[in-house]
GUDODO-5893 format. One record per residue (C-alpha): x, y, z; residue in one letter; residue number from 1. Coordinates in Angstrom, 3 decimals. Last residue first. Layout:
BEGIN
<fiba px="X" py="Y" pz="Z" type="A" seq="NUM"/>
...
END
This chain:
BEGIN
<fiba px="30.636" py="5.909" pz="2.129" type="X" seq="119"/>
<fiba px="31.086" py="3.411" pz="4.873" type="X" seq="118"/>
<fiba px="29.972" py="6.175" pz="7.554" type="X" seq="117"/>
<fiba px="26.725" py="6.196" pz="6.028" type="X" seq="116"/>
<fiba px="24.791" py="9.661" pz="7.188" type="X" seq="115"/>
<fiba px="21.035" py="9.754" pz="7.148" type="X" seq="114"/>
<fiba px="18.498" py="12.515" pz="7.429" type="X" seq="113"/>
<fiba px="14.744" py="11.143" pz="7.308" type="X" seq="112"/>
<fiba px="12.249" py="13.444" pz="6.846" type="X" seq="111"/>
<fiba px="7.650" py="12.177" pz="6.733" type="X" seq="110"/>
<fiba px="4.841" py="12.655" pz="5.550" type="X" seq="109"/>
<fiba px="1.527" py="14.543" pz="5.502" type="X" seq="108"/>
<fiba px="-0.396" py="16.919" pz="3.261" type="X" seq="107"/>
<fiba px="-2.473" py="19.183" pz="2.563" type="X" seq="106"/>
<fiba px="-4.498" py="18.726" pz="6.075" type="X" seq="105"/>
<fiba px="-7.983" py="18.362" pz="7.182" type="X" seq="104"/>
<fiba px="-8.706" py="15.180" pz="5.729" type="X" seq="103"/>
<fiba px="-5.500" py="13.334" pz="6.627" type="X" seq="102"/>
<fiba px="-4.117" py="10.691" pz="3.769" type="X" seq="101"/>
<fiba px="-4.609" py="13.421" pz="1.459" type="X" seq="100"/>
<fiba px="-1.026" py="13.914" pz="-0.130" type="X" seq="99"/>
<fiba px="1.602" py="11.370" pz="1.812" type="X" seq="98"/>
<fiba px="4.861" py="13.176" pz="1.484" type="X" seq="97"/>
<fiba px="8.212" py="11.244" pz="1.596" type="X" seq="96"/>
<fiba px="10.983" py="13.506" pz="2.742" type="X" seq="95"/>
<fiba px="14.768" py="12.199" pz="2.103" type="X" seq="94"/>
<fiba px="18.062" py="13.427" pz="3.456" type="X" seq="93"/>
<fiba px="20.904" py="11.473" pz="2.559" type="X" seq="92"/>
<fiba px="24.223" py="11.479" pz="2.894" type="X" seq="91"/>
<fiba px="27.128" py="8.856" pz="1.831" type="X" seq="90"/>
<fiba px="25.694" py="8.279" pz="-1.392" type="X" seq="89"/>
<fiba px="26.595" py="5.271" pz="-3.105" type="X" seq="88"/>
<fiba px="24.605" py="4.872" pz="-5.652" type="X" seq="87"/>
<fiba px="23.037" py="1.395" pz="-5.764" type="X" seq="86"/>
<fiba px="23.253" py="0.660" pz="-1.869" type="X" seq="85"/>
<fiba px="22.705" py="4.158" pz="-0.730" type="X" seq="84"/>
<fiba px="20.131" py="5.043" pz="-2.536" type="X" seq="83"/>
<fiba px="18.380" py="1.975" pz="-1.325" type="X" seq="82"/>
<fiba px="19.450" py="2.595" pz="2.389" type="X" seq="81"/>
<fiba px="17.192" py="5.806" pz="1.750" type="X" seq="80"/>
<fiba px="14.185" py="4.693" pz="0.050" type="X" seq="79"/>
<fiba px="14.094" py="1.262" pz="2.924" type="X" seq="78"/>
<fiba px="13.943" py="3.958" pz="5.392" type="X" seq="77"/>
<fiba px="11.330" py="6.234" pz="3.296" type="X" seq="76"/>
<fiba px="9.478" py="3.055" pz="2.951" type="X" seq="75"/>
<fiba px="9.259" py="1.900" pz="6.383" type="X" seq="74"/>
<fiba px="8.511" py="5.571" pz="7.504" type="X" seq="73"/>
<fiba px="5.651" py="5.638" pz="4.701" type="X" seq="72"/>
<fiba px="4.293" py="3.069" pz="7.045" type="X" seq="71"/>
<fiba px="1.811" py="-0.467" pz="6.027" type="X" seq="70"/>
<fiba px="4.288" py="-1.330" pz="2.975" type="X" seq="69"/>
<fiba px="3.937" py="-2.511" pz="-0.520" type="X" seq="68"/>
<fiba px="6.823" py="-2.598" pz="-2.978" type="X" seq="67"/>
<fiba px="7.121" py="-2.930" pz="-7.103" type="X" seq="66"/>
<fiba px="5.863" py="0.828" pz="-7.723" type="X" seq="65"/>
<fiba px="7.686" py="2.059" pz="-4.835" type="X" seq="64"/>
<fiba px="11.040" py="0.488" pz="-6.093" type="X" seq="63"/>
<fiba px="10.376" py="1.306" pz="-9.823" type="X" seq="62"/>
<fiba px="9.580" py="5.409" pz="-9.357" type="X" seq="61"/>
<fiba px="12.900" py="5.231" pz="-6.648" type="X" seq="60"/>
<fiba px="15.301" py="3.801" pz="-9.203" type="X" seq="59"/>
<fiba px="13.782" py="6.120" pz="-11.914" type="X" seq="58"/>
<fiba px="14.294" py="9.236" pz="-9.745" type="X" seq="57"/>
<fiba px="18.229" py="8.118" pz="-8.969" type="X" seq="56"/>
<fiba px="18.847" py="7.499" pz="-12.632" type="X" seq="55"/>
<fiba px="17.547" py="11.096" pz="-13.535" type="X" seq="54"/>
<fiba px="19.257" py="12.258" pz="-10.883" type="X" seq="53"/>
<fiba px="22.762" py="11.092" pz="-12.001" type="X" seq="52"/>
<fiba px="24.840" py="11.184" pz="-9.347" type="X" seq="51"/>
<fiba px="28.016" py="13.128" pz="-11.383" type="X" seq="50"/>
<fiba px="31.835" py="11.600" pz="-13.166" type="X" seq="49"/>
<fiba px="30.103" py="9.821" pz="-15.929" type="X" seq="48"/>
<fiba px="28.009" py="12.735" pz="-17.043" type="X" seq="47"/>
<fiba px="30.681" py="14.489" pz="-18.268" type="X" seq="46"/>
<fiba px="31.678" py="17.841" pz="-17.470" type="X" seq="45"/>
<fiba px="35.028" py="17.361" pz="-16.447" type="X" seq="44"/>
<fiba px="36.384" py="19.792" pz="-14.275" type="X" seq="43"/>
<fiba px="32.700" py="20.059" pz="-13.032" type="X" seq="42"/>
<fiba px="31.909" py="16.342" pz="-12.341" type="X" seq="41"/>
<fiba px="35.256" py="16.293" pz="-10.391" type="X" seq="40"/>
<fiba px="34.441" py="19.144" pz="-8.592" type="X" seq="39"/>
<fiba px="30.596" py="17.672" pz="-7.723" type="X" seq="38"/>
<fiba px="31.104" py="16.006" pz="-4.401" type="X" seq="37"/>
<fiba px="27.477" py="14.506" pz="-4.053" type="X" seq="36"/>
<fiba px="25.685" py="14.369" pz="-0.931" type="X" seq="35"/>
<fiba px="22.093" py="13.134" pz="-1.796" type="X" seq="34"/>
<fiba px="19.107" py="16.017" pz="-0.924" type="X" seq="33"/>
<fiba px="15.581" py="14.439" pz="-2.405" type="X" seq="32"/>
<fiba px="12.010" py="15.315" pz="-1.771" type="X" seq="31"/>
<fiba px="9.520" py="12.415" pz="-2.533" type="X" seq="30"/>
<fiba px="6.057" py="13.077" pz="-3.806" type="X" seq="29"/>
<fiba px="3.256" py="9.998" pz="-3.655" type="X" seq="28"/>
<fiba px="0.664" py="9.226" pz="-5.670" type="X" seq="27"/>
<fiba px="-1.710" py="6.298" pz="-4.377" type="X" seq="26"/>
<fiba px="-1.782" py="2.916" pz="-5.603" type="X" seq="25"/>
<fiba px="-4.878" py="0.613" pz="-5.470" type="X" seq="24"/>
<fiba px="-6.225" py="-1.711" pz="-2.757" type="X" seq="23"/>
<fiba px="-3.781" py="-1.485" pz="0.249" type="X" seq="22"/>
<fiba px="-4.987" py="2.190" pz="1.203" type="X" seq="21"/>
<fiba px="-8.755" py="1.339" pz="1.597" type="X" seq="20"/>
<fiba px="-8.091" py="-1.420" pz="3.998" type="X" seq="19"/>
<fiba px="-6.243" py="0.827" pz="6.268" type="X" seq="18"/>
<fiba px="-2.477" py="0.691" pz="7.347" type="X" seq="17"/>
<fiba px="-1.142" py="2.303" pz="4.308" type="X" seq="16"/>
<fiba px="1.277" py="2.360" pz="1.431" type="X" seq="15"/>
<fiba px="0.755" py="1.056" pz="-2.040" type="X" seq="14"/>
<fiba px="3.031" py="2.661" pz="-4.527" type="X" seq="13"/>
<fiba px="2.937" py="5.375" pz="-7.198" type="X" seq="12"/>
<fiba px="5.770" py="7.780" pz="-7.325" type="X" seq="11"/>
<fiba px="6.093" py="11.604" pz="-8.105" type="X" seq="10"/>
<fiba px="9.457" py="13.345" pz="-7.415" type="X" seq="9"/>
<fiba px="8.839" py="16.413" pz="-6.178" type="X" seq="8"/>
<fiba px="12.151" py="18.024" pz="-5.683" type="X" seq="7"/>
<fiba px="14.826" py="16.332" pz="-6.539" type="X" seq="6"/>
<fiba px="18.614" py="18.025" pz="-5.384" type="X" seq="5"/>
<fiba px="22.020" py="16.965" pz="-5.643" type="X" seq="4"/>
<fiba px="24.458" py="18.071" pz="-2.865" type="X" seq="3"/>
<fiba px="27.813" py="19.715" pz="-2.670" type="X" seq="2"/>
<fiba px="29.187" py="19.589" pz="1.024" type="X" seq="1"/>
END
């Protein structure tokens, strides 16, 4: 299985159960592996025929931005059946990282792995 990769991606979006977390924003970093059959692309070489990642990462930057949830696990669910919707992915493996949300750790999140049999 071929598979696009995003590593990093920052976001901004309001995720949180306390008080402090609903108020403003927070950076976010989303790690991305999308199933993507990528002989046509190849034979081809045109844009037309690939997942294109720079779509994907702009689709993601706007949905956090414009959605507020209490659990990064509701988000990196709704993340994932997003991609799926609009792209079309048939496997997804998403981890949603929550930097400083736990003093005494670098960093916190969350993997989902997802296959759509309707791909």
């Amino acid at each position: 299985m071929d598979k696009v990769l995003i590593e990093r991606l920052l976001v901004y979006g309001v995720v949180g159960v306390h008080p402090e977390e609903r108020i403003e924003p927070r950076e976010l970093w989303i790690d991305l592996e999308l199933a993507q059959d990528n002989r046509v692309a190849a034979a081809t070489d045109q844009i037309s025929d690939v997942l294109d990642y720079d779509a994907v990462g702009r689709c993601l930057r706007d949905y956090v931005a414009n959605t507020r949830f209490m659990l990064i696990e509701t988000l990196a669910e709704r993340c994932v059946t997003l991609l799926h919707e609009k792209f079309g992915v048939p496997w997804v493996r998403l981890t949603l990282w929550k930097p400083g949300a736990v003093a005494f750790a670098a960093n916190v999140g969350v993997r989902i792995e997802r296959v759509f049999e309707n791909a």
